[in-house]
C-alpha positions in Angstrom: -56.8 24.7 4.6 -59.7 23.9 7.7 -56.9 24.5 9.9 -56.4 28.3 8.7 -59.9 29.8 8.7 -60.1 28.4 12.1 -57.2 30.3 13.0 -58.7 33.7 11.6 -62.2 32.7 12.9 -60.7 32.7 16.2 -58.5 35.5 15.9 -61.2 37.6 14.2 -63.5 36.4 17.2 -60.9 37.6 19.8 -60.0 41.1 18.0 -64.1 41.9 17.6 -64.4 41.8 21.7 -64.0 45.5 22.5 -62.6 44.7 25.9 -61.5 41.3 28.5 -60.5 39.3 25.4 -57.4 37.6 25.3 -54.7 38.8 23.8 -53.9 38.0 20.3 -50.0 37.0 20.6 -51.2 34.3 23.2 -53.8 33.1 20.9 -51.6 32.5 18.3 -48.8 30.6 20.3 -51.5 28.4 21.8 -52.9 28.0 18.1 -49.2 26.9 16.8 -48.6 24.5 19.6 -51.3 22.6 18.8 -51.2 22.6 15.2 -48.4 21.7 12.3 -48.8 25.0 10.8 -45.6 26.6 9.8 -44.8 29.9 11.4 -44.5 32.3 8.9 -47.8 31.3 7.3 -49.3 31.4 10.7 -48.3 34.5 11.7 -49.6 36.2 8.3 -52.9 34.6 9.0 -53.2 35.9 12.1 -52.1 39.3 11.6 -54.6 39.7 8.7 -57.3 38.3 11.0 -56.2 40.5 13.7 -56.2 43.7 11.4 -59.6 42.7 9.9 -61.0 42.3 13.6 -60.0 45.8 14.7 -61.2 47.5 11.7 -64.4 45.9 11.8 -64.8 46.7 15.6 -63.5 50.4 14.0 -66.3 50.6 12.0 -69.1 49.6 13.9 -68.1 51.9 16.5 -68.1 54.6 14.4 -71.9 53.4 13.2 -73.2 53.1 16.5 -71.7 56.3 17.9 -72.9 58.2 14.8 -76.7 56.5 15.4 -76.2 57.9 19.0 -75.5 61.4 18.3 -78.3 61.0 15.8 -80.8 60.1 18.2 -79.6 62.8 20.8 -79.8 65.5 18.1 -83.7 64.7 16.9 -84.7 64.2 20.7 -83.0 67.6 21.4 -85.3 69.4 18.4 
């Protein structure tokens, strides 16, 4: 079980970096070289990490670019 959340720690880790991370296929192989995990459950972990990364990174995006046009309208007025 320890060896699963570490996988989607570190896949959620890698897909929260906006930019120069690495990517998430050659996290994964690296990840299931080292490990016993069996393939099919390691590749659903990952993609679900992976998805939950990349909407996360979505979302706060979205906050901070909404907080910026914020700001730029109420120091325009």
């Amino acid at each position: 079980m320890a060896d699963y959340l570490i996988l989607f720690a570190i896949v959620l880790g890698v897909n929260l970096m906006p930019a120069f991370g690495p990517p998430t296929w050659s996290v994964i192989v690296v990840y299931g070289i080292n490990t016993k995990m069996p393939v099919p459950a390691l590749v659903l972990v990952a993609a679900s990490a992976a998805a939950t990364g990349r909407f996360l990174l979505a979302q706060c995006l979205q906050i901070a670019q909404s907080e910026q046009m914020h700001l730029l309208i109420t120091d325009t007025e």
